[in-house]
C-alpha positions as CSV (number, residue, x, y, z in Angstrom):
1,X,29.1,95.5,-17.5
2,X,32.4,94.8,-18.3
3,X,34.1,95.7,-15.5
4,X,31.7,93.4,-13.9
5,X,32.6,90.2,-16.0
6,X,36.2,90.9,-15.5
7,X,35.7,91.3,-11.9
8,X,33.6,88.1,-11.5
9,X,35.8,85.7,-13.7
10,X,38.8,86.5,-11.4
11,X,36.6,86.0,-8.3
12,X,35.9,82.2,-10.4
13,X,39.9,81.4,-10.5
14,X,40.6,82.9,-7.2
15,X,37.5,81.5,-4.8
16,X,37.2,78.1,-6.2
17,X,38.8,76.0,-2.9
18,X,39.5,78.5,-0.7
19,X,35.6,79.5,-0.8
20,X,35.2,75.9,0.7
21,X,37.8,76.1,3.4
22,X,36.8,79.2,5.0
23,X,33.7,77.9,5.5
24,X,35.1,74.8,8.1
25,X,36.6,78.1,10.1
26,X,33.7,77.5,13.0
27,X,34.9,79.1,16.1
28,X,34.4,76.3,19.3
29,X,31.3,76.9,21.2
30,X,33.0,77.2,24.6
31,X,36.0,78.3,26.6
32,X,39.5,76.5,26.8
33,X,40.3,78.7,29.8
34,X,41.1,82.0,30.8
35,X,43.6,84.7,29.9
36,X,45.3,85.9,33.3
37,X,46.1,89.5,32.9
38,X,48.3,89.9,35.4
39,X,50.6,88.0,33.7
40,X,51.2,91.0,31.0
41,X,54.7,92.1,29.6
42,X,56.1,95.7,29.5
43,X,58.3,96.1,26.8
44,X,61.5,97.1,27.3
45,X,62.8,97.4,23.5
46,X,60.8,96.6,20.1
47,X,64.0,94.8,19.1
48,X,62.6,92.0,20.7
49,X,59.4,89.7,20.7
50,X,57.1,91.0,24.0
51,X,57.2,87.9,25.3
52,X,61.1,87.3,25.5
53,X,62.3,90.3,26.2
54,X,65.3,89.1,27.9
55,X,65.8,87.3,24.4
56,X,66.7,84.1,26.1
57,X,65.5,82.1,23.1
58,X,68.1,84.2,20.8
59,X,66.1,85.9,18.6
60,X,67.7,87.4,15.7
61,X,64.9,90.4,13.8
62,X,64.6,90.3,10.1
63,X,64.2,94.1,9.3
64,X,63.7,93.3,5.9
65,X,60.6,91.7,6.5
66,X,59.1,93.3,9.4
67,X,57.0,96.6,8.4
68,X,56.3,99.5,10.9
69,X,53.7,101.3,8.2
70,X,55.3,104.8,8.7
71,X,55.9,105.2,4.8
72,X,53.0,107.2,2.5
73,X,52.0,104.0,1.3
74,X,52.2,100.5,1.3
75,X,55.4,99.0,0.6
76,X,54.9,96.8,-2.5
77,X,58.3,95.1,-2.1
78,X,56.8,93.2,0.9
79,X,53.2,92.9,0.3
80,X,50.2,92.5,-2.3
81,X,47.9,95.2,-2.0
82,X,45.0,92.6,-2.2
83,X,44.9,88.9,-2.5
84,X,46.0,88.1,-5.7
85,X,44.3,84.4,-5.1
86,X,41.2,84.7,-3.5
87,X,38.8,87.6,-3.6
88,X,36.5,87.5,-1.2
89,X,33.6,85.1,0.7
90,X,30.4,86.5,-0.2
91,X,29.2,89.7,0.7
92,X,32.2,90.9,1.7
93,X,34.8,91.1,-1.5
94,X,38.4,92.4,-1.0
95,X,39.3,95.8,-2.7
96,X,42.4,97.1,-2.5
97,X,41.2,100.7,-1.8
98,X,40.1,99.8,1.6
99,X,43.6,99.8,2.6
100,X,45.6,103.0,3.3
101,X,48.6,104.0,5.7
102,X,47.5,106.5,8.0
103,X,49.2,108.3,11.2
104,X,52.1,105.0,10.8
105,X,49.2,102.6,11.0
106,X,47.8,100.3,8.4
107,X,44.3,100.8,8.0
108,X,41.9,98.3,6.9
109,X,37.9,99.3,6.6
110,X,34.4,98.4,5.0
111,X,32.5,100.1,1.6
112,X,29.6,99.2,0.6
113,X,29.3,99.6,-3.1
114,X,26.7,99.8,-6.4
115,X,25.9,96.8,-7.7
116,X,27.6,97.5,-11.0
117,X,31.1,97.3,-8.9
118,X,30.8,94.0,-7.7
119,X,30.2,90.7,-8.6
120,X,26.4,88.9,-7.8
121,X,26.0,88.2,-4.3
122,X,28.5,90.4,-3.0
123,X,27.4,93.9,-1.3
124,X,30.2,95.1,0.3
125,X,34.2,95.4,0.5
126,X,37.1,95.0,2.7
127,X,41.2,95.2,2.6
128,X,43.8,92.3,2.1
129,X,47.3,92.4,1.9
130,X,49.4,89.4,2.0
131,X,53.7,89.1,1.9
132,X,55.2,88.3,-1.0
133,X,57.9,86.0,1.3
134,X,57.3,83.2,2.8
135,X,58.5,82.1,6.4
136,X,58.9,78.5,7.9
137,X,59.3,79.1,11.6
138,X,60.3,82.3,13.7
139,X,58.5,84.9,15.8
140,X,55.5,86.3,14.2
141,X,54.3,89.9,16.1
142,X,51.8,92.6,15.2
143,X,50.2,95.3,17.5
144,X,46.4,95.9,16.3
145,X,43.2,97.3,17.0
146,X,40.6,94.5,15.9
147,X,37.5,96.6,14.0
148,X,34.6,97.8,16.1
149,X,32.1,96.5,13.5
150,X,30.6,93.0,12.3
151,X,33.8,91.7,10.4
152,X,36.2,89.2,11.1
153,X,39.6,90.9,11.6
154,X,42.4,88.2,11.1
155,X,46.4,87.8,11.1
156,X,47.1,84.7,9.9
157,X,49.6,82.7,7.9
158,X,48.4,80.0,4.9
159,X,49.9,79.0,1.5
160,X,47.7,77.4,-1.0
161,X,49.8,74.5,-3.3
162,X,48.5,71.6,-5.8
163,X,49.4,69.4,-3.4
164,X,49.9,71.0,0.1
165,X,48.1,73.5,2.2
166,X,48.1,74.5,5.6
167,X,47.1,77.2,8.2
168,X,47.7,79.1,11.3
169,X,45.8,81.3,12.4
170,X,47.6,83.7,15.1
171,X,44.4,85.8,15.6
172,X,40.4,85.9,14.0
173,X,38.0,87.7,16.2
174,X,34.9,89.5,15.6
175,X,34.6,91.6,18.8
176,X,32.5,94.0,17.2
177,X,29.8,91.7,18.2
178,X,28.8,92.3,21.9
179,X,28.7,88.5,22.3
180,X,32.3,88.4,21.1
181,X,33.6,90.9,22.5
182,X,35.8,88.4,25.3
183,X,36.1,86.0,22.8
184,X,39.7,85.1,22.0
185,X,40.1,82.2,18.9
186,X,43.3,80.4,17.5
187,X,43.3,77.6,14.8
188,X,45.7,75.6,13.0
189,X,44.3,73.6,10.2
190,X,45.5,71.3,7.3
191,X,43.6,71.1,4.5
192,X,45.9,68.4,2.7
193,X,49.7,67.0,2.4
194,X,51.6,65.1,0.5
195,X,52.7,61.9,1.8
196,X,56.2,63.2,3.0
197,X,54.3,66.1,5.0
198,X,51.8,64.0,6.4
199,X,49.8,62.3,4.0
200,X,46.9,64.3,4.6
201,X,43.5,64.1,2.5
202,X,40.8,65.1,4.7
203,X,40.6,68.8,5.9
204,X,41.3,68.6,9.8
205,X,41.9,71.7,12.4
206,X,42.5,72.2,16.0
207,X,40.6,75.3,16.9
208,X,40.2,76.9,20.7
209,X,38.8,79.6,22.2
210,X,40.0,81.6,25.5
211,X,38.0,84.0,27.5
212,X,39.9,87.8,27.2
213,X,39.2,89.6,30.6
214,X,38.6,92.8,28.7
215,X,36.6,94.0,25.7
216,X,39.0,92.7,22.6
217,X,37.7,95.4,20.7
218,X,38.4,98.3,22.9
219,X,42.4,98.9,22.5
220,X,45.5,97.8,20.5
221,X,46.9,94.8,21.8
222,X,50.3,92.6,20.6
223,X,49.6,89.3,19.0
224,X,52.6,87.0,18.8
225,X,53.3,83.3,16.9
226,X,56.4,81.2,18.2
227,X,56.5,78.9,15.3
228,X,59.3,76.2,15.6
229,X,59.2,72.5,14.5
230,X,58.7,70.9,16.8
231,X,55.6,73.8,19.2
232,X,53.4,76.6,18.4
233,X,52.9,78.7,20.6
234,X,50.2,81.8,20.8
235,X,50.8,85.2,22.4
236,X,48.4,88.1,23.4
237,X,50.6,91.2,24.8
238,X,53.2,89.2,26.2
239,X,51.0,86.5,27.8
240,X,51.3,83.2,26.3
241,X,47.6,81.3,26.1
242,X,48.1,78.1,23.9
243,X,50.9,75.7,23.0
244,X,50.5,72.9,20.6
245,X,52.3,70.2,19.3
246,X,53.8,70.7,15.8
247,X,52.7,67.4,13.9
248,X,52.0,68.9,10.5
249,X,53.1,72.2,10.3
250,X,56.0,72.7,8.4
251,X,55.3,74.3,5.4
252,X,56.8,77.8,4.4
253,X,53.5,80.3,4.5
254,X,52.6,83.6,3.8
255,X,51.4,86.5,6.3
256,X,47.9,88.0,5.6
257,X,45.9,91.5,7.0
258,X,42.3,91.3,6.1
259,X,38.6,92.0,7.5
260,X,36.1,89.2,6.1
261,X,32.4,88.3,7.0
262,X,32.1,85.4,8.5
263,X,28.5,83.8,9.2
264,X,30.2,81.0,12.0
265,X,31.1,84.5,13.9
266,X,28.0,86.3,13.0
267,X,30.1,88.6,11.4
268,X,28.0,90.0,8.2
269,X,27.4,93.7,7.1
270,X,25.6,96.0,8.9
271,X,25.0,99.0,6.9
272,X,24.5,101.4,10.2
273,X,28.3,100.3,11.0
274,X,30.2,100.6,8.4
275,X,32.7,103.1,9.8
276,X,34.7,100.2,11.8
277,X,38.4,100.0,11.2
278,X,41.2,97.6,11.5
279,X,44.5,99.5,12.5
280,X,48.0,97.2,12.8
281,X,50.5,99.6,14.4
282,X,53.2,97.6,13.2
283,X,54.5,93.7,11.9
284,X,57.9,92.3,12.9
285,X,59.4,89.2,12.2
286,X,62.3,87.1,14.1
287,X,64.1,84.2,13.3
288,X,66.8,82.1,16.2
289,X,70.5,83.3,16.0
């Protein structure tokens, strides 16, 4: 029992907010365009985003911060083993012993747990990590298999302030649902600024979704984020599907790894499938020379 207060006070502190602003994540109901496949990159070197592989932006990688998972276990230097501010949307809480480094992979998976383990209105949990560093700007890349199961698997950027809080969400997909399987989904969203950054008070995002030829799901493909101030740009192995103009996004924010349910997506436990898992082969970060 008092494990279980302890549990549900944090969840109090660490949902209050963020609880809300998951909820305006609604994926769009239909397709911005399609994703032309023929337009994929082979990598030549992993020294190098997929898409410039030429480097004729002048990339520069930060080895400090990028993580190839081939350690034991997760490095602690560079990331929180959970979310140390937000614990969960009900019924999926995050645990941090759904995540493990297996076979030079991150692993992320699904538990379904006793009641005594979790808080009320919460049956199952997933894995979180999120860097302890901050970025503003750069090349953002991470090679993944998105989880063959109804949960959101997401790689995403956010930091939460008193007075500023943004978003960028380089990949959130459910494809473990057969009517999401094609479904590819970006966002950027604001959730409020201070009058230097934009004077923002009203929660506002610019969400799209792209059809994927292929069954998401099915293999490990490369997710990339060319973040600069003035464009964002979205990558999916090599193949660049969205550019937007950068009118708010300038804020220094964190990188997260998580599963999540998700009812926009559809995305909530199945008990017959909870042997899905999210694998990320690898995270690397540049910055220009």
């Amino acid at each position: 029992m008092k494990v279980k207060k302890i549990i549900l006070m944090t969840l109090v502190i660490g949902f209050a907010g963020v609880a809300h602003s998951q909820d305006l994540t609604i994926p769009p109901k239909n397709y911005v365009d399609s994703v032309k496949l023929e337009n994929r990159v082979d990598r030549l070197t992993p020294e190098l985003p997929l898409s410039d592989q030429k480097n004729e932006t002048g990339w520069k990688k930060l080895e400090k911060f990028s993580d190839e998972f081939n350690d034991h276990k997760l490095n602690e230097v560079k990331w929180y083993p959970n979310n140390p501010k937000w614990k969960g949307r009900a019924p999926t809480y995050f645990h941090a012993s759904n995540v493990k480094l297996e076979d030079g992979k991150l692993v992320i998976r699904v538990n379904q747990h006793g009641k005594e383990l979790l808080p009320e209105g919460f049956t199952h949990s997933t894995g979180f990590i999120k860097s302890k560093q901050k970025f503003l700007y750069g090349y953002f890349e991470a090679e993944v298999k998105l989880m063959d199961a109804p949960w959101v698997s997401g790689f995403w950027m956010t930091n939460v302030s008193k007075d500023w809080w943004t978003e960028i969400d380089i990949c959130e997909n459910a494809p473990g649902l057969y009517y999401n399987r094609h479904d590819l989904n970006s966002n950027i969203h604001v959730f409020k600024a201070p009058k230097d950054k934009g004077d923002v008070k009203k929660h506002f995002s610019r969400t799209k979704k792209y059809y994927f030829p292929e069954e998401l799901q099915a293999d490990y493909h490369t997710w990339g984020l060319e973040w600069t101030p003035e464009t964002i740009r979205f990558y999916i192995d090599g193949i660049l599907f969205r550019e937007a103009e950068n009118t708010h996004w300038h804020q220094a924010l964190e990188i997260n790894f998580n599963c999540e349910s998700n009812k926009w997506f559809g995305a909530l436990p199945d008990d017959d499938r909870l042997d899905g898992e999210y694998k990320v082969n690898y995270f690397r970060v540049w910055e220009k020379e």
